[in-house]
N, C-alpha and C positions, 0 to 999 in steps of 0.2 A: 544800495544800487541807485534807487531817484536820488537821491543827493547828490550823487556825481554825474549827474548827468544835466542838472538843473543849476549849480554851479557852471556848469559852460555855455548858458542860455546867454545870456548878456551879450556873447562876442555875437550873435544872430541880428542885435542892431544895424548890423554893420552888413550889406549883401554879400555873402560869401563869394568865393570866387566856383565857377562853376565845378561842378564835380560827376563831368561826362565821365561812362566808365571809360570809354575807350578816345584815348588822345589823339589817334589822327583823325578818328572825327571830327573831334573840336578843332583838327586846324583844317579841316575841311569846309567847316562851317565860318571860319573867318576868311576862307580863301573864296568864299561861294558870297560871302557878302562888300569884297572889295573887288569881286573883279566882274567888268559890263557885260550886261545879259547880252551881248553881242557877241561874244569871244565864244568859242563853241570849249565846251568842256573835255577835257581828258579822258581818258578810258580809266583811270582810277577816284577820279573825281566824281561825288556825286551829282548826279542828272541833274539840269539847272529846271528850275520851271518859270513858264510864264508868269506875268508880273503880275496878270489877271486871273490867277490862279492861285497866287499867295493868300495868306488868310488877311483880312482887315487889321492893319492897326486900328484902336479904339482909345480915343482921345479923352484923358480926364475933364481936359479942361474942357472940351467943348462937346459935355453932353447933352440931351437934349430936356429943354426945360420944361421939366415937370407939372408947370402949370397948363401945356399946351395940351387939348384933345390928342388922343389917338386917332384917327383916320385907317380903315384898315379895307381893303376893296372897296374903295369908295363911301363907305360909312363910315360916319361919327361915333365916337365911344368918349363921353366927357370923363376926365378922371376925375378919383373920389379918395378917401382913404384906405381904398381895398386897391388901389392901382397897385400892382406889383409885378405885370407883366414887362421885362427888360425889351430891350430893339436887339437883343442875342438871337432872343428865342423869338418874338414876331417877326424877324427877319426868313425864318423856319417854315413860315405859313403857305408860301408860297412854291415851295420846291415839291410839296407832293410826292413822294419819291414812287409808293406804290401805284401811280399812274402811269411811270417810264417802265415799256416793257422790257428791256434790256437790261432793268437792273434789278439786282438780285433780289430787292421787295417784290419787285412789279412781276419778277417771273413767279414766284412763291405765290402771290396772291393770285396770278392766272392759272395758274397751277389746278390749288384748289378749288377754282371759280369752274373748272374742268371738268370735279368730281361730282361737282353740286350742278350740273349744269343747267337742270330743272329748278334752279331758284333765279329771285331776281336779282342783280347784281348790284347795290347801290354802291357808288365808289366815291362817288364826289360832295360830300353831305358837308357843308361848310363848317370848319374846327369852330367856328364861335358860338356860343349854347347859352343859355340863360343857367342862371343858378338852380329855379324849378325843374329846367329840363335835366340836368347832370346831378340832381341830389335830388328835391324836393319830391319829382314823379315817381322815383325809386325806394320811397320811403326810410335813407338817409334821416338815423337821428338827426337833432339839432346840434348835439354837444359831439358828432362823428369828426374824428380826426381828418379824414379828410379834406373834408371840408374848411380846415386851418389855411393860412394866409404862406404858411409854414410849408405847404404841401402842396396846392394849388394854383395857378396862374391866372388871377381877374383884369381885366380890364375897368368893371370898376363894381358897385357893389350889385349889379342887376346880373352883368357880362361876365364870360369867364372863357377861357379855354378849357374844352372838352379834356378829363381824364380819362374815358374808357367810351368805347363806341355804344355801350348800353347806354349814353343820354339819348341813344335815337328809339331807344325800343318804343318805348309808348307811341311817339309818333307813328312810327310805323306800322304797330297792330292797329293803330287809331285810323291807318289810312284804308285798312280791309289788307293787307301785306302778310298773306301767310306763309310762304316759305322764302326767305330771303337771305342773301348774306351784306353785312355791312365789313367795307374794308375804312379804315381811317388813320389819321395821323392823331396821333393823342399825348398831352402834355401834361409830367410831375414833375416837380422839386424834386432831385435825389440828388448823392451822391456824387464823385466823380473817381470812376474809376474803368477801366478798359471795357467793360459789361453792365454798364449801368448809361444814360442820354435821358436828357432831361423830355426828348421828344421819341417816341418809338411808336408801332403800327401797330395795332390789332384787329383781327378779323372776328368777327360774330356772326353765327349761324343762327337761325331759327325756322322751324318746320310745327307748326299748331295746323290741326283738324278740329273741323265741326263733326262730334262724336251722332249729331242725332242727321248730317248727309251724308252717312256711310264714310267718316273718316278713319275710322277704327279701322273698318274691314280692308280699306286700303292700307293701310301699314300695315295691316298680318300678310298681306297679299305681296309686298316689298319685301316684307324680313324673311319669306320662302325665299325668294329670289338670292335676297343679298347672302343667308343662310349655306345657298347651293354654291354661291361661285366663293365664298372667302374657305367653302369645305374642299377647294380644286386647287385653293392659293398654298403654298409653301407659307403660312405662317402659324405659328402658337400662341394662342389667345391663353393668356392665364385673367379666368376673370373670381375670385372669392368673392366677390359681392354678391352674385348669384338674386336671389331673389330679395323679398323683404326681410331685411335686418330691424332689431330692435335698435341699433344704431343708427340706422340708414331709412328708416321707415318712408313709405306714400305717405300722402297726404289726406288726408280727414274725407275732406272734396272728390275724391277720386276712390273710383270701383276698383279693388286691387287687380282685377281682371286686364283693364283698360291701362291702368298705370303700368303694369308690366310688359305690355303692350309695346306703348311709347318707350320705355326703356330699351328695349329688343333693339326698336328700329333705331335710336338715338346709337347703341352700340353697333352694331353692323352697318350704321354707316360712317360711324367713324374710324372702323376696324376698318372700313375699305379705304377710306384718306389716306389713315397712315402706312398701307400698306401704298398706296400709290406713291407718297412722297419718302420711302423709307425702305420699300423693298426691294429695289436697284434690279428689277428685273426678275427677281425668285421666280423660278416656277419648280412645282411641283417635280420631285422623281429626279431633276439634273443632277443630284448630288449639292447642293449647293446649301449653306445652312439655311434654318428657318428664321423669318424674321420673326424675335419675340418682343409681344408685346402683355400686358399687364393693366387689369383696373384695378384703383383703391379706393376703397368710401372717401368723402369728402363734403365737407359744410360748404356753402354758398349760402348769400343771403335769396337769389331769388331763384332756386332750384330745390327743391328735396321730392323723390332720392338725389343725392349728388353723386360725382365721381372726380377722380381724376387720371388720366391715361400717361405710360410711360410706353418705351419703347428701349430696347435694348440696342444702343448703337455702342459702337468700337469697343464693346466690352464692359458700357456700362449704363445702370439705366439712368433714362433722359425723361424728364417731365416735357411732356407735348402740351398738352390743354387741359382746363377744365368745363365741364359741363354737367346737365341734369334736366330733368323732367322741371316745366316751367312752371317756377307757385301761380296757383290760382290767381291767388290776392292782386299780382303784375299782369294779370289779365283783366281780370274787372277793373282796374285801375285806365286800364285803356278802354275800359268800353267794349270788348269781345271777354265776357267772363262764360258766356255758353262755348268756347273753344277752349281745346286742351292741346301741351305738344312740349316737345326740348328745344333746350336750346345750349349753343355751346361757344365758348370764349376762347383766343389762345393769341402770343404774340410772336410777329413774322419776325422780328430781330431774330427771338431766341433762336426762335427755327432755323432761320439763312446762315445765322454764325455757324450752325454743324454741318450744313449742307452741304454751306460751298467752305467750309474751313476758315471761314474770316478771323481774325484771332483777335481784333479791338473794332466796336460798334463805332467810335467816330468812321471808320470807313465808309459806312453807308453815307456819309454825307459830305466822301471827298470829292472834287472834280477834276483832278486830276484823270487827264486820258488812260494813264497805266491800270488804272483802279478801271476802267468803264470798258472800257475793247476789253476786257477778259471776259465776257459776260453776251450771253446768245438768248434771245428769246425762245421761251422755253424749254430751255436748258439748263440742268442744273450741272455746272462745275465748279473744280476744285481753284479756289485760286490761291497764285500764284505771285508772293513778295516780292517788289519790284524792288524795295530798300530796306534795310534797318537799319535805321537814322539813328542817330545816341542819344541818350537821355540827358537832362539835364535836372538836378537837383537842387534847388533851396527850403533852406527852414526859415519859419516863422513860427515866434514864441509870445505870446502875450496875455497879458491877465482879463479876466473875463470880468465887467460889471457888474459890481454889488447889489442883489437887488435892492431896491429902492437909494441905490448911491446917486440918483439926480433926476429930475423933471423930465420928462420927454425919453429916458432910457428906458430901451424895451428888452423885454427877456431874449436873454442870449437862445437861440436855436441853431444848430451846427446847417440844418437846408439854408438857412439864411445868409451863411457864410460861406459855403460851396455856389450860390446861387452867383454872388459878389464874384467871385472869382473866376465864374464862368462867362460874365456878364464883361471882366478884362481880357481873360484871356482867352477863348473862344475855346477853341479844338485843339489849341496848343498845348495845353496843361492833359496830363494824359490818366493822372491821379492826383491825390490828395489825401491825406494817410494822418490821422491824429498817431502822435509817435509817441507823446509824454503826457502824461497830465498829472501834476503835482497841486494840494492842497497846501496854503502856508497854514503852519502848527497852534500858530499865534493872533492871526488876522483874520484866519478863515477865507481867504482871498485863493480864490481857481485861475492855477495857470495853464494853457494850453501850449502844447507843439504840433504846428503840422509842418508834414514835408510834402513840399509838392516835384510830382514829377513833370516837367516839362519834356515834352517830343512832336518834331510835327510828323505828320505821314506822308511827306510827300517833297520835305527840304532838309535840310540840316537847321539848327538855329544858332547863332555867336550866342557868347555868355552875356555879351554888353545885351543884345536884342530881348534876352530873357531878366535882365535886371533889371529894365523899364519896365516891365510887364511887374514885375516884382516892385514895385516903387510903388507904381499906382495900387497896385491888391493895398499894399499898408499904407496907404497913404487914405482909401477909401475905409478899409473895415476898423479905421482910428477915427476917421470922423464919421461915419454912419453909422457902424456900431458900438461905438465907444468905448471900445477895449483901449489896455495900453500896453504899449510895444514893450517889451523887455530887451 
């Protein structure tokens, strides 16, 4: 079966002719790229869109020289051999999304910010972080994969793009910041595929008391409260973690008294969240089913006990967030090691894709007006497909460098090549799918297939417009990563 399939790799030199599933698309899409955005469109033709609204072409030839600083809100960031941040993704830095309350981040995050409305809100904490602050304070091995060139977005080797809003933690305890939530934009190397974005949001909670000015006895005094009204809500809490597990154990540091304590209140007030954003109105006794929700132990590097929370929507269960009682050790790190408290992580993509029914995460960052007028501050709806544009498909097949086959070649990493590809084709490409990979019997030589799906959300594309885009991808991961084209 690889054999006959790797036998027809060769003719892939050549850029295929496209292979939309559906044909009057594709000649919709030639008829949408000859004829002037002037002419008003047909009732069978798809919506034209403004010109300032189309995605960038991105020019091989004239990209930007590598030896120049980065400037980025007015600051300098000299590059180094760790620069690996594209003008794709810094382009990203600036749109914010979770600050527009109209769209479906911004209302998510107000949402929440509703429940917790006794914390501080920090929203605008600037994506650029020092290495210390996004690994080093978090006590991040040295040899931690994230921390890879592979995974990570630097600026250069001091500078970096935040991955997760926990680079602010320390800061925060350090400034005397005890209950807070941090909402932010946060950048990895992944993937490409309809559920995966190299930039997506996370929100982080934290609530720490000083146990010796009466903060215990305020939380027992909350969890009656929170106790009384989620026992009036229409929902089913399945929790088996129940107290101290041999699995799940407190911490050394902590009176099992007090640790359970904080547990309590860490769950009833996240049982109240999810019931806010999740139980569409339940009330008790209407007949109406219950929202069910569920804890499961779970490891965290700076939580134990940990957890992790589902919820039971359209029939199946949904991982929300994780969270836990905050280790010690990330407290004294900051400087408040006399406080104790939870804290809890979770990301607003995943969340807004079920809410509001989004079916591909590039949407959150189209601007098209059909995608943005759907959308109400503080409202959660369903939306509603303006188009579905047809796909376009090419392969590419190529052999993968030997290690040590020449001076300056670096080990193949597949983020490093989806990175390449994102960096040509923006939002256009809508996956990328490894389909073959064949060892030679003889050489020992690794060959790869991927197929990438091209689509935009918001135009049709010709096949010609998707083969330039196709040119440069091989044209770039032949001299930069020095594969060869089969």
């Amino acid at each position: 079966m690889l054999a006959s399939k790797v036998t027809s790799v060769p003719a892939l030199r050549r850029l295929p002719a496209c292979t939309c599933l559906r044909a009057a698309g594709q000649l919709a899409a030639r008829t949408f790229t000859a004829r002037s955005l002037s002419t008003p469109p047909s009732r069978l033709a798809h919506p034209q869109v403004p010109q300032q609204q189309r995605e960038p072409r991105r020019h091989y030839a004239v990209r930007t020289n590598p030896t120049e600083p980065l400037v980025i809100d007015g600051k300098t960031y000299p590059r180094d051999h760790f620069t690996n941040a594209t003008p794709t993704i810094l382009d990203k830095l600036p749109r914010r999304l979770h600050l527009q309350p109209s769209h479906p981040i911004g209302i998510l995050r107000s949402l929440i910010e509703s429940h917790f409305n006794d914390f501080e809100h920090l929203n605008s904490l600037s994506p650029i972080v020092t290495v210390q602050q996004n690994f080093d304070d978090l006590g991040f091995p040295a040899d931690h994969p994230g921390r890879a060139l592979t995974d990570s977005y630097y600026l250069n080797q001091r500078h970096m793009l935040r991955t997760h809003t926990s680079a602010h933690e320390v800061e925060c305890f350090s400034a005397g910041k005890d209950r807070f939530l941090v909402t932010a934009d946060v950048y990895r190397r992944d993937e490409i595929d309809r559920s995966h974005y190299p930039v997506f949001h996370q929100m982080e909670g934290c609530n720490v008391v000083d146990p010796a000015q009466g903060g215990i006895e305020r939380l027992e005094r909350e969890n009656a409260q929170m106790r009384a009204a989620l026992g009036q809500a229409n929902i089913v809490i399945e929790d088996p973690t129940g107290d101290e597990t041999a699995t799940n154990p407190y911490q050394a540091e902590h009176d099992p008294r007090t640790a359970r304590i904080i547990a309590e209140h860490l769950k009833n007030s996240l049982n109240g969240l999810v019931l806010k954003l999740f139980g569409g109105g339940r009330a008790g006794g209407d007949g109406a089913e219950p929202l069910r929700v569920r804890w499961i132990e779970a490891t965290f590097p700076w939580t134990a006990p940990s957890y992790e929370v589902e919820v039971m929507f359209n029939g199946k269960w949904l991982e929300i967030l994780g969270c836990g009682v905050v280790r010690q050790a990330a407290l004294e790190r900051s400087g408040v090691g006399h406080k104790q408290g939870w804290a809890f992580g979770l990301g607003l993509e995943r969340i807004a894709m079920v809410l509001f029914s989004i079916p591909d995460i590039r949407l959150f960052w189209s601007s098209d007006a059909r995608f943005a007028s759907q959308f109400r501050q503080g409202e959660i709806s369903t939306f509603r497909p303006y188009s579905r544009f047809p796909e376009c498909y090419k392969d590419l097949a190529f052999w993968l460098p030997a290690q040590g086959e020449g001076e300056g070649v670096k080990a193949w990493h597949e983020n490093d090549f989806m990175e390449l590809v994102r960096d040509e084709a923006g939002d256009l490409v809508e996956g990328v799918q490894l389909i073959d990979e064949f060892t030679h019997p003889k050489t020992g030589r690794v060959s790869r297939c991927y197929r990438f799906n091209y689509r935009s959300m918001d135009r049709s594309l010709s096949n010609e417009e998707v083969n330039v885009i196709q040119e440069r991808v091989q044209e770039r991961v032949t001299s930069e990563m020095q594969v060869e084209v089969r």
